[in-house]
C-alpha positions as CSV (number, residue, x, y, z in Angstrom):
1,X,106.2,116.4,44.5
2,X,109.0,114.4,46.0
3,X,110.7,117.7,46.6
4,X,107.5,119.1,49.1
5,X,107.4,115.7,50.8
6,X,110.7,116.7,52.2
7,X,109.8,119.9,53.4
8,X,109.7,120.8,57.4
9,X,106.5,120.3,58.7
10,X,105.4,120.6,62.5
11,X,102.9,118.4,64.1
12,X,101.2,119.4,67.6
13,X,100.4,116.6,70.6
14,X,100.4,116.6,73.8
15,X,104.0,116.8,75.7
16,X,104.3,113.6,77.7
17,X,107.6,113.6,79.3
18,X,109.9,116.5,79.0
19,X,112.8,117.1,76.7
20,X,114.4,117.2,73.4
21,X,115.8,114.5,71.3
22,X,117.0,114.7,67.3
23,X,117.3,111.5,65.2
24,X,116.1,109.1,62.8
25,X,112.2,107.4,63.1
26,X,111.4,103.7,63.7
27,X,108.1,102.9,63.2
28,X,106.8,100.6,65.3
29,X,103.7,98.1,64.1
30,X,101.2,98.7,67.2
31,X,98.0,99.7,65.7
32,X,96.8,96.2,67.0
33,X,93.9,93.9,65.1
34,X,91.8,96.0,63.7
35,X,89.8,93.5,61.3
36,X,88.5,91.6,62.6
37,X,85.5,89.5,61.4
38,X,82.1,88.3,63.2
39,X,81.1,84.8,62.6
40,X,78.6,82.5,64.6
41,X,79.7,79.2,66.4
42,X,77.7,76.3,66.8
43,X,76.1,75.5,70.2
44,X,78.1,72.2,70.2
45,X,81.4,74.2,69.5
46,X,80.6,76.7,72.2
47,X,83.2,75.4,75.0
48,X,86.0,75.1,71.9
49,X,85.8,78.8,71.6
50,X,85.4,79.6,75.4
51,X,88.7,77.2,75.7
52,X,90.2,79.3,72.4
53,X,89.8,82.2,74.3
54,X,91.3,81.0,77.7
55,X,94.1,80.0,75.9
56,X,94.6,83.5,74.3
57,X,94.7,84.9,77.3
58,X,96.9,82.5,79.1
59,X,99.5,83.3,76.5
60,X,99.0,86.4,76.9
61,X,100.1,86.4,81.0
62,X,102.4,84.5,80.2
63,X,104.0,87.2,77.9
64,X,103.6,89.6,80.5
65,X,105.6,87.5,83.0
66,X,108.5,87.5,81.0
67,X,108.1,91.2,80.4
68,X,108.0,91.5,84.0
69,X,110.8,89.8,84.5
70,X,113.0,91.3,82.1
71,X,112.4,94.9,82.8
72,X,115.1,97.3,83.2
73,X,116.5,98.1,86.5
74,X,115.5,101.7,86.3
75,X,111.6,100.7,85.8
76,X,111.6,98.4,88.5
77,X,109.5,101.0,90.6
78,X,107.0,101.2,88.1
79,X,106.6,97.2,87.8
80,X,102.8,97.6,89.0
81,X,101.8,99.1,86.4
82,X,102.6,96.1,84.1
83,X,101.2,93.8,87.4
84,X,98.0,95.6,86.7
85,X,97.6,95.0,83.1
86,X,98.3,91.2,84.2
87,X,95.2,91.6,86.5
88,X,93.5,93.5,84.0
89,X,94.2,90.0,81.6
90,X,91.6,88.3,84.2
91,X,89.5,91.0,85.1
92,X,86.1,90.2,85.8
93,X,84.8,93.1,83.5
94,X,86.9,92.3,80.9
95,X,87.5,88.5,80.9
96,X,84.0,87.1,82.4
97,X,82.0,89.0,80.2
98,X,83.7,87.6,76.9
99,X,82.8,84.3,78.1
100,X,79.9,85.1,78.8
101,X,79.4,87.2,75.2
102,X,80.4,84.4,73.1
103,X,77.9,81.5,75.7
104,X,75.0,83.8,75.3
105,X,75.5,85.0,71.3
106,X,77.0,82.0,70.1
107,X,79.6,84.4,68.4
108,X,83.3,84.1,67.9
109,X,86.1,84.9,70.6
110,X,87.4,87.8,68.5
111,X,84.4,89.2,68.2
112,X,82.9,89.1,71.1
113,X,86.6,90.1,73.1
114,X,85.9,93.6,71.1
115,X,82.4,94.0,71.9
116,X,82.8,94.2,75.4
117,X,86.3,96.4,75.0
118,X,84.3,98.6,72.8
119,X,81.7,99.2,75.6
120,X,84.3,99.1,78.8
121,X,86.1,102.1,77.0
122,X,82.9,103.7,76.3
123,X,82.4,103.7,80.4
124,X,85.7,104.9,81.3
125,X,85.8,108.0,78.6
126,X,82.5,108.9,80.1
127,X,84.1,109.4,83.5
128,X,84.6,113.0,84.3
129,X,88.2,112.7,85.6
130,X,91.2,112.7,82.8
131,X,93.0,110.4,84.8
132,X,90.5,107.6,84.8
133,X,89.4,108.8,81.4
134,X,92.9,107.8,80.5
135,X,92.4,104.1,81.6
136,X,90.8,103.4,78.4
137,X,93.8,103.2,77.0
138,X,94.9,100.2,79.1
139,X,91.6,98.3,78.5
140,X,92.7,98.5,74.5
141,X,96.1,97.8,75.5
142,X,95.5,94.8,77.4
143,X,92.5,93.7,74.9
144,X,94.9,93.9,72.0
145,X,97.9,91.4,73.2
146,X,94.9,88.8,73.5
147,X,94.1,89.7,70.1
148,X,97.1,89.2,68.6
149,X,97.2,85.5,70.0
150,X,93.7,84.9,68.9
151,X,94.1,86.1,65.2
152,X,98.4,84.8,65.6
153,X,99.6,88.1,64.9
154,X,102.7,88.9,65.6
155,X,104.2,90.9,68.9
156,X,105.7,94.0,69.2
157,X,109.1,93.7,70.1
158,X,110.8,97.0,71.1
159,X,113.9,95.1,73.2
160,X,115.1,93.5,70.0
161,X,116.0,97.5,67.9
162,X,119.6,97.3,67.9
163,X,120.1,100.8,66.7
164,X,120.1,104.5,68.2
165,X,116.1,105.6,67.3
166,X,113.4,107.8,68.0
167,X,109.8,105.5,68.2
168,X,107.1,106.6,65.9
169,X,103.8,104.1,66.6
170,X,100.0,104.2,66.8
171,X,100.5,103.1,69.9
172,X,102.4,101.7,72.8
173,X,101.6,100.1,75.9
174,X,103.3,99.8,79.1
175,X,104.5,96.8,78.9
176,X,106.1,97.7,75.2
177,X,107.5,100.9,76.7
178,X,108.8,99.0,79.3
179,X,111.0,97.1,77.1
180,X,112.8,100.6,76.2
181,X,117.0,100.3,76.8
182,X,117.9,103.9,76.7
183,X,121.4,103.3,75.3
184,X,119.3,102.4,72.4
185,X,115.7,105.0,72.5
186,X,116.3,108.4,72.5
187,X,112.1,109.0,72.9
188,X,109.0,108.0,71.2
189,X,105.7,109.6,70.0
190,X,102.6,108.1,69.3
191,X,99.2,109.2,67.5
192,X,97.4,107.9,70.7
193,X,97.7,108.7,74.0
194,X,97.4,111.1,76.9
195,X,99.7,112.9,79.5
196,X,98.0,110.7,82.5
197,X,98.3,107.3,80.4
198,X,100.4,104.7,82.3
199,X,102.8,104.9,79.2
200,X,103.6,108.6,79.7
201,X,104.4,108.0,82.8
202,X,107.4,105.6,82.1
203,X,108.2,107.5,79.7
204,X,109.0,110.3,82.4
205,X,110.5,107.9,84.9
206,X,113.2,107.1,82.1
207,X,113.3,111.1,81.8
208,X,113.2,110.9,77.7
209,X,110.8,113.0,75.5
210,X,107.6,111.5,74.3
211,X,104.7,113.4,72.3
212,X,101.6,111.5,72.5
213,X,97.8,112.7,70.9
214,X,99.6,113.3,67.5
215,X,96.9,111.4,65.2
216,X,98.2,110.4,62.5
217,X,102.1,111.3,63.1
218,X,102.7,107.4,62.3
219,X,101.0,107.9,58.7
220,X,102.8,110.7,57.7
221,X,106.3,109.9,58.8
222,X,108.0,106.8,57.3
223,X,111.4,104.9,59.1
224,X,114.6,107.2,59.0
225,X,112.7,110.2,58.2
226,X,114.7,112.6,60.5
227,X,112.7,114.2,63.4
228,X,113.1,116.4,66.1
229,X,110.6,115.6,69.4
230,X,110.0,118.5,72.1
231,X,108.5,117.2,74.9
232,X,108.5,120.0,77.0
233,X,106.3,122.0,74.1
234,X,104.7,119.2,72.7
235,X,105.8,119.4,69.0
236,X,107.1,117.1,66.5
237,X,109.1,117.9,63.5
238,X,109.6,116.2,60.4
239,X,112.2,116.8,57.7
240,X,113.9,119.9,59.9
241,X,116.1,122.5,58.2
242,X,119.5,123.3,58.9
243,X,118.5,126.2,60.6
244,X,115.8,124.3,62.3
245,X,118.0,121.6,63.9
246,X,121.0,124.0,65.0
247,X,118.2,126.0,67.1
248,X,117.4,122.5,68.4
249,X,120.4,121.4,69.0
250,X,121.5,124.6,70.9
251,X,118.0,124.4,73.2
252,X,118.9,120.5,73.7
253,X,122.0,121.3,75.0
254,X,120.6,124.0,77.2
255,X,118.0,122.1,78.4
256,X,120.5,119.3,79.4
257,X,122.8,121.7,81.3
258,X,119.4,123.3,83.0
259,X,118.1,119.6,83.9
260,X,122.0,119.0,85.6
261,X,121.7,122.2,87.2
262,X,118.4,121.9,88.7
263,X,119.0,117.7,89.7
264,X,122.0,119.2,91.7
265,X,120.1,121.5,94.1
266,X,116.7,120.1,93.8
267,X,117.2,118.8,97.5
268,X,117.8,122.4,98.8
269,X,115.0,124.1,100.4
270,X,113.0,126.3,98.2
271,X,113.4,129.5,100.4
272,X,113.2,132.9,98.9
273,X,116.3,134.9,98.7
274,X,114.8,137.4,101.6
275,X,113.6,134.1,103.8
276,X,110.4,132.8,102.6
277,X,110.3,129.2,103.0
278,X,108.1,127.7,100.4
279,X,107.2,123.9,100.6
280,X,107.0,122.0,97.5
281,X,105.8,118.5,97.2
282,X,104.6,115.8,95.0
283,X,101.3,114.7,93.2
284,X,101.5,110.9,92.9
285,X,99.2,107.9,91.3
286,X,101.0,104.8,92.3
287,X,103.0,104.0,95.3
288,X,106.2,103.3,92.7
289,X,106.5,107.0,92.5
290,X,107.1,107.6,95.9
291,X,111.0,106.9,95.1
292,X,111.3,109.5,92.0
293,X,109.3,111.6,94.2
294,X,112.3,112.0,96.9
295,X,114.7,112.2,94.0
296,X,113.5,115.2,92.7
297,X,113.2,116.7,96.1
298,X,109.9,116.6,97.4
299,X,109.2,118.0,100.5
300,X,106.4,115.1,101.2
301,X,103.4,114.1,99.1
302,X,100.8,116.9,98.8
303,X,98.1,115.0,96.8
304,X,98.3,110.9,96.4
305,X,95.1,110.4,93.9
306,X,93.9,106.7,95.5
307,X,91.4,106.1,92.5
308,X,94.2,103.9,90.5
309,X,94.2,101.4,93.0
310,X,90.0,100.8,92.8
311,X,90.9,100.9,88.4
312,X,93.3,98.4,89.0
313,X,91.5,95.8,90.9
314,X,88.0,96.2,88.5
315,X,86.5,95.2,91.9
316,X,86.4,97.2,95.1
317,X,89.6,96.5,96.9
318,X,89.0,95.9,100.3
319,X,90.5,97.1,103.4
320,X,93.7,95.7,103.9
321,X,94.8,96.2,100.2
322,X,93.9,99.4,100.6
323,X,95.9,99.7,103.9
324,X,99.1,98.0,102.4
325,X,99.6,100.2,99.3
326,X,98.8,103.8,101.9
327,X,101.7,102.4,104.7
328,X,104.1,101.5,102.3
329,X,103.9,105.4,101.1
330,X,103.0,106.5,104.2
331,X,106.1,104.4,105.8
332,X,108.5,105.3,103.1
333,X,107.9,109.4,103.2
334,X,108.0,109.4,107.1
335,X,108.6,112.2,108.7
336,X,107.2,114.2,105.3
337,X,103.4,114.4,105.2
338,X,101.3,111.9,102.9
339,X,98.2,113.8,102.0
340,X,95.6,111.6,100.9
341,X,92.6,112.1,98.8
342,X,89.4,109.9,99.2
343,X,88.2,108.4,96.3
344,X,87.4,110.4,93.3
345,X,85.1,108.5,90.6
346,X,82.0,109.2,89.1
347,X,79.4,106.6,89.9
348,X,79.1,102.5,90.2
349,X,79.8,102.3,86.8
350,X,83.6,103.3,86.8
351,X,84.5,99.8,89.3
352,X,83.1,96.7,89.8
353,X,81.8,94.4,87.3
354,X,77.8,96.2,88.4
355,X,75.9,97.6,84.9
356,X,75.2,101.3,84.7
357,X,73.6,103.3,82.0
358,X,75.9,106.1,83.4
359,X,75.5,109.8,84.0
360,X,74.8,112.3,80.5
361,X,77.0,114.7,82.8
362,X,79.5,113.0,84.6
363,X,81.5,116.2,85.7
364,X,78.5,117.5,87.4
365,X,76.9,114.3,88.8
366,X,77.5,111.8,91.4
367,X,81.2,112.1,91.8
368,X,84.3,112.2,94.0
369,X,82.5,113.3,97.8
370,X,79.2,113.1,96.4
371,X,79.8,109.7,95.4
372,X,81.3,108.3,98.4
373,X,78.7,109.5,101.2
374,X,76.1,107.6,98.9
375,X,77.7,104.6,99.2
376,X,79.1,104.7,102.9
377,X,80.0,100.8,102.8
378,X,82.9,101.9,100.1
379,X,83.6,105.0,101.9
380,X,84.2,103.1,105.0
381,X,86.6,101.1,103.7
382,X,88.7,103.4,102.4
383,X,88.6,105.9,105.9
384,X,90.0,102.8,108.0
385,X,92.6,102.0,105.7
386,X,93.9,105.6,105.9
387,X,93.4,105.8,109.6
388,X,95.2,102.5,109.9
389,X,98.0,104.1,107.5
390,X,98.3,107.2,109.5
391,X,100.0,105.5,112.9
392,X,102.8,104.7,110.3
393,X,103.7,108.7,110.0
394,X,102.8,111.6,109.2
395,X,99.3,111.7,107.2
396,X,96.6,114.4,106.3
397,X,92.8,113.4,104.8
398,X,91.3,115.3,101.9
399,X,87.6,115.7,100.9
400,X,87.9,116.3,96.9
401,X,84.5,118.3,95.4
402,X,83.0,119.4,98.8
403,X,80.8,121.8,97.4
404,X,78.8,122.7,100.9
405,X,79.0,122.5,104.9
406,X,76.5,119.5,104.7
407,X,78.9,117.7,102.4
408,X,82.0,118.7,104.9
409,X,80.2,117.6,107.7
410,X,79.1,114.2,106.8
411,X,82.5,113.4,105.4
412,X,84.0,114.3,109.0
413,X,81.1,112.1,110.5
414,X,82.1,109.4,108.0
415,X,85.7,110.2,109.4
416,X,84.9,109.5,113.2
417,X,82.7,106.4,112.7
418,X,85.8,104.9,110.7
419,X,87.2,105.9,113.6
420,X,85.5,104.1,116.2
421,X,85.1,101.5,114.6
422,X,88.8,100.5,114.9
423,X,88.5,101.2,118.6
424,X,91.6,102.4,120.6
425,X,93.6,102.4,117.3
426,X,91.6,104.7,115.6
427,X,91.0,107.0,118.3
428,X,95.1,107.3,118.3
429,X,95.0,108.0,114.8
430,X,92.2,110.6,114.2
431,X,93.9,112.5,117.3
432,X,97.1,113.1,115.0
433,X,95.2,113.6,111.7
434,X,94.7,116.6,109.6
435,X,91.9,116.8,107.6
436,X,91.1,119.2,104.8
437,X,88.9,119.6,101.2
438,X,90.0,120.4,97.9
439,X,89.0,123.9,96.8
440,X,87.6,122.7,93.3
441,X,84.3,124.9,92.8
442,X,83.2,127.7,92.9
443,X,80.8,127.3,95.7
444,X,83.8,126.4,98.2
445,X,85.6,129.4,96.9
446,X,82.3,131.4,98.1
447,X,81.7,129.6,101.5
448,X,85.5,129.2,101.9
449,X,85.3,131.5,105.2
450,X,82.3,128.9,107.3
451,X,84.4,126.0,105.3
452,X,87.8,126.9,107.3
453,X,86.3,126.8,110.8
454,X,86.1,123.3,110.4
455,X,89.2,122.4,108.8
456,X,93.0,122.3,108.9
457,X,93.7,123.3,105.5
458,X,92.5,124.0,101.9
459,X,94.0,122.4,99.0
460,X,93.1,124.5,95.6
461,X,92.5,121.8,93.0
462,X,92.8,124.4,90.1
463,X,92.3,121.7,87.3
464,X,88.6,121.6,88.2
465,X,88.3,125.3,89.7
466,X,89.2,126.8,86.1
467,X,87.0,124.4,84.5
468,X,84.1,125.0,87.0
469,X,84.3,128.7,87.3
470,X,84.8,129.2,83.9
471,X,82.2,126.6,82.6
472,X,84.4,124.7,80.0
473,X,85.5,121.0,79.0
474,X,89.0,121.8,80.2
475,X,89.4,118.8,77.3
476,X,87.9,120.9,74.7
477,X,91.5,121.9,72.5
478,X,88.5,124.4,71.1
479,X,88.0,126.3,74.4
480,X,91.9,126.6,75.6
481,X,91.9,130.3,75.2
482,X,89.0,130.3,78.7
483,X,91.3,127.0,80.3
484,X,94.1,129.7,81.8
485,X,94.7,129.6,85.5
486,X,96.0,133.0,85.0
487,X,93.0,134.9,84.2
488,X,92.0,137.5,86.3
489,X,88.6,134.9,87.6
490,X,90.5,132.1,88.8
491,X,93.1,134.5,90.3
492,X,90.5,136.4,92.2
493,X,89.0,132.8,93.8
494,X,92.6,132.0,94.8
495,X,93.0,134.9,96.3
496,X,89.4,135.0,98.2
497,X,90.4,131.5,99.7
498,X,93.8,132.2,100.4
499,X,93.0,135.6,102.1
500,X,90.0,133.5,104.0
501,X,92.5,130.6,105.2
502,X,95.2,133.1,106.4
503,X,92.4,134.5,108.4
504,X,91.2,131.5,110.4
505,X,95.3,130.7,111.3
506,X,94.7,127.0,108.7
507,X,97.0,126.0,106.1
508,X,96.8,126.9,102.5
509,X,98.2,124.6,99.4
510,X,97.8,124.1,96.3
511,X,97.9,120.9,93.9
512,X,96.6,121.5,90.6
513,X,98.9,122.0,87.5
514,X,98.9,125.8,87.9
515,X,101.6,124.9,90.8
516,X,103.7,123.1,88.7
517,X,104.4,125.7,86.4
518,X,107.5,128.1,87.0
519,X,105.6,131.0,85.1
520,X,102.9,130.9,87.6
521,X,105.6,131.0,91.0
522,X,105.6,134.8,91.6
523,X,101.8,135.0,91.6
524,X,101.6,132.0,94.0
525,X,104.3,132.9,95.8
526,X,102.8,136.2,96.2
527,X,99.4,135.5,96.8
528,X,100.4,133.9,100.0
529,X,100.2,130.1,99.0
530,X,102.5,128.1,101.3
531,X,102.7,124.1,100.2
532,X,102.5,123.6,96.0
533,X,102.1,119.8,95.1
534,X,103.0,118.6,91.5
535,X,104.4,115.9,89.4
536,X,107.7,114.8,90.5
537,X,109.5,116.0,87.3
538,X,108.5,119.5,87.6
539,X,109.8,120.1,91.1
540,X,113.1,120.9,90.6
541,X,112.4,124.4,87.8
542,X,109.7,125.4,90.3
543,X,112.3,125.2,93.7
544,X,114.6,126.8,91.3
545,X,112.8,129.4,90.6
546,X,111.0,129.7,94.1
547,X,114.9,130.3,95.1
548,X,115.7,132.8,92.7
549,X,112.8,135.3,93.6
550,X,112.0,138.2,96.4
551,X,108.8,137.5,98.4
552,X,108.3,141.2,98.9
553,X,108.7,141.8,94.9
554,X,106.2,138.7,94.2
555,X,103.7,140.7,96.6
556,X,104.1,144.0,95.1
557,X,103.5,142.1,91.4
558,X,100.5,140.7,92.7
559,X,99.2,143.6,93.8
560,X,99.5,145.0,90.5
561,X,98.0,142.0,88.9
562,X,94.6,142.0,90.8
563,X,93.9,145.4,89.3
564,X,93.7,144.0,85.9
565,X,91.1,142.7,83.8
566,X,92.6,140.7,80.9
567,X,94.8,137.7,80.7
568,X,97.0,139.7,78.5
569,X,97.2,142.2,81.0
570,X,98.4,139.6,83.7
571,X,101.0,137.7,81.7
572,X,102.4,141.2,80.2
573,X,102.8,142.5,84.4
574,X,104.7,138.6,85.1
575,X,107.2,139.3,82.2
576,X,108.0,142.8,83.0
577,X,108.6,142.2,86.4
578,X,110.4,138.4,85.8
579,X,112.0,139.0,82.7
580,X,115.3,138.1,83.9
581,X,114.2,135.0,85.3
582,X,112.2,133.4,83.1
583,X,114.8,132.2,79.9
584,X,115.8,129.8,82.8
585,X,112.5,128.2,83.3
586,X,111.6,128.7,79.8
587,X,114.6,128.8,77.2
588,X,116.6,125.9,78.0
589,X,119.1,128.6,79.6
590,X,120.6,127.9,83.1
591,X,121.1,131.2,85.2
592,X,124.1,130.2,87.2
593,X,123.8,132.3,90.1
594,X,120.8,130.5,90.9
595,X,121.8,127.3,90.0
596,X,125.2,126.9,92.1
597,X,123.3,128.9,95.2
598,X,125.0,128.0,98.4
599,X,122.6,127.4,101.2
């Protein structure tokens, strides 16, 4: 029995941040209070508790002060997410409705603190989009360092390992990741977690590999177990053999020599080797990417998702907070273009401290668009901060979910009464900005010909646009054989709106994930796309790839591919026609006549 315990075993997550790492586990106590017990306070003890509680919470900021200050120089761009779980420490949704819990049910702070958690993360898992979906996680995060102090359970501290590790936990917040010396943590994977959390996305601003979605990774594996993390396939392995870890030791070298490869030219211009210029820029969340976003040689910002900022707050932010965080991307990228999407949530319930009983189908209800021209005081708002941004360089608009000309039309009659509201300065502004929607549904796709007469460009959001066309949870793990931008539906949508924006002389981009991978280049490249936006990290394999490919010979593949039927059929014409590229992209190999091309 001892002897099976032993043996290799795989686990499957979700990859986080990119890369390989082989070493020894620490497990990290973070599953947070769990017991916790309910007992009832007398109405004469009532304000002892309510004080209890503010004291807990006090603590609490104070910790996160501290962790503030003491993060490492190389996370300093990312310091607003920890401000955020500060604010989140106060929030009205969070911190006025505990006091109010234990006033009105006479019940104990503990209790009460994970009644109203357990009904905040019920509203954000609700939401339709992944990212916000994701913010869940912080609410538990945040709820759980109050806990601790409540109960007097002890802290995680992850700046006091002193030896070379790989973290294995339930769980980690920002603020724990944060405390990460890389001399010291190789990577980390945790049974919780998503690739949009805030703690994956430290994890890839350190560049180490992090798993996250494993389950129950931190039952199985016990301190010094050795394990072998891939990132970049999102796979664990426990007890590896000898053949095991020399095949992972060769792809960790390769991958590192690739990585140095790509960092080196990942400021050229991804231009075809017969001329094609492609532009390639970056998908950002927080204004603290912006940096690693010119580092791994963006071109500009092709979508900047503004919903983290309403998240943030729990309230609406208003105008000039809005208009601060836009200028200071907007200021920094100048003269590279800041494309900015208006506000994608799902209903009242998702900010502000306002009850909802929420939507039974979120993805297809009052969201994004929809959402915004039916409350025109929030959309407002937001339209004057960007127009305000957008006399600080170079900015476009974006309408995500327009699903009809109505839709389109109201949003740019929102646009112009922002507009004119700001008088002279608005009127400046609007004269220089590009507007556009996000191709997300199929109905677009079908109207995409009356939809580019009154726009400047289409952006194809294919996250949504595979999930839509193909009617699936892209979230379902149980449907991921129908979630492939690659099959021959979602191709031939692409190609109807590309072919329809070509015609009316407006730009055509694309920002969903099927721009980020390097597999999916040649089709894009050849179906005429000319801006792809992703995350930061995966801009450097895509230029490379971009660089290492004909235009004409990406055409010519395409043309086969659209007279297929069958995913199969599509990935088998890609591999015979881009064999020789793709161990770079895929095997950790570097092919160096690409990677030391001279411009």
């Amino acid at each position: 029995m001892a002897e099976d315990s032993r043996q290799e075993k795989t686990l499957h997550g979700i990859g986080a941040s990119p890369g390989i790492c082989i070493g020894k586990a620490y497990l990290v106590d973070t599953e947070g209070v769990d017991v916790v017990g309910k007992y009832f306070i007398h109405r004469d003890h009532l304000n002892d508790e309510i004080t209890r509680f503010k004291t807990a919470v006090q603590q609490a900021l104070d910790d996160m002060k501290k962790i503030i200050e003491d993060t490492p120089a190389e996370l300093r761009e990312q310091s607003d997410i920890l401000e955020t779980h500060s604010i989140l420490l106060k929030d009205k949704m969070l911190y006025d409705r505990t006091i109010d819990t234990i006033r009105r049910e006479a019940i104990n702070a503990e209790w009460a603190l994970k009644k109203v958690v357990s009904s905040l993360k019920r509203m954000f898992l609700d939401m339709a989009n992944g990212y916000l979906q994701a913010r869940a996680e912080d609410i538990s995060q945040v709820s759980d360092r109050i806990l601790r102090n409540l109960v007097g359970a002890p802290t995680v501290s992850i700046g006091a390992i002193d030896k070379r590790v790989i973290l294995v936990a339930h769980d980690l917040s920002p603020a724990e990741t944060s405390q990460i010396h890389l001399e010291r943590i190789m990577g980390f994977i945790t049974d919780r977690g998503a690739r949009t959390s805030h703690t994956s996305i430290i994890a890839r601003t350190l560049e180490i590999p992090a798993v996250t979605g494993l389950g129950n990774a931190s039952k199985i594996i016990h301190n010094d177990d050795l394990i072998i993390v891939d990132g970049s396939a999102g796979i664990v392995i426990i007890h590896p053999s000898e053949q095991t870890l020399v095949k992972y030791e060769e792809k960790k070298m390769g991958y590192q020599r690739y990585r140095s490869a790509l960092s080196k030219n990942a400021h050229k211009p991804a231009r075809t080797r017969d001329g094609r210029l492609m532009t390639v820029m970056a998908n950002i969340e927080l204004p603290e990417e912006v940096v690693p976003a010119i580092d791994h040689g963006a071109d500009g910002i092709g979508l900047y998702r503004t919903e983290f900022q309403y998240m943030g707050a729990g309230m609406f932010p208003d105008e000039e907070q809005l208009f601060d965080k836009y200028r200071d991307v907007v200021e920094v990228m100048n003269p590279r273009p800041v494309t900015i999407r208006t506000l994608d949530i799902n209903g009242d319930k998702t900010v502000g401290d306002r009850d909802d009983c929420g939507e039974p189908n979120p993805a297809l209800g009052m969201r994004a668009i929809r959402y915004c021209l039916k409350n025109p005081e929030v959309f407002q708002t937001q339209l004057r901060a960007i127009l305000r941004a957008a006399l600080y360089g170079n900015v476009r608009i974006i309408f995500p979910m327009i699903a009809c000309l109505a839709e389109l039309r109201q949003a740019r009659a929102a646009l112009r009464q922002a507009a004119k509201s700001l008088g002279s300065e608005g009127a400046r502004a609007l004269a220089s900005l590009k507007v556009g929607i996000m191709i997300e549904v199929p109905a677009a796709v079908i109207m995409a010909d009356y939809m580019a007469r009154e726009v400047d460009f289409f952006s194809i959001g294919t996250n949504d646009l595979v999930q839509y066309t193909m009617a699936i949870d892209r979230d379902n793990r149980d449907l991921v054989h129908l979630n492939q931008p690659l099959a021959p539906p979602i191709l031939r949508m692409v190609k109807r709106t590309v072919d329809e924006a070509r015609k009316h002389g407006i730009g055509i981009y694309m920002c969903g994930e099927m721009a980020a991978d390097p597999l999916h280049a040649p089709v894009l490249l050849g179906l005429g796309l000319e801006e792809l936006s992703m995350n930061p990290q995966s801009i450097p394999m895509v230029k490379n790839m971009i660089r290492s490919m004909d235009e004409a010979e990406a055409r010519n593949a395409v043309a086969e591919i659209m007279t297929k039927a069958s995913l199969d059929e599509v990935t088998e014409v890609i591999e015979k026609r881009f064999a020789d590229l793709l161990p770079a992209a895929f095997n950790g190999g570097v092919n160096p006549s690409v990677a030391d091309e001279k411009e």
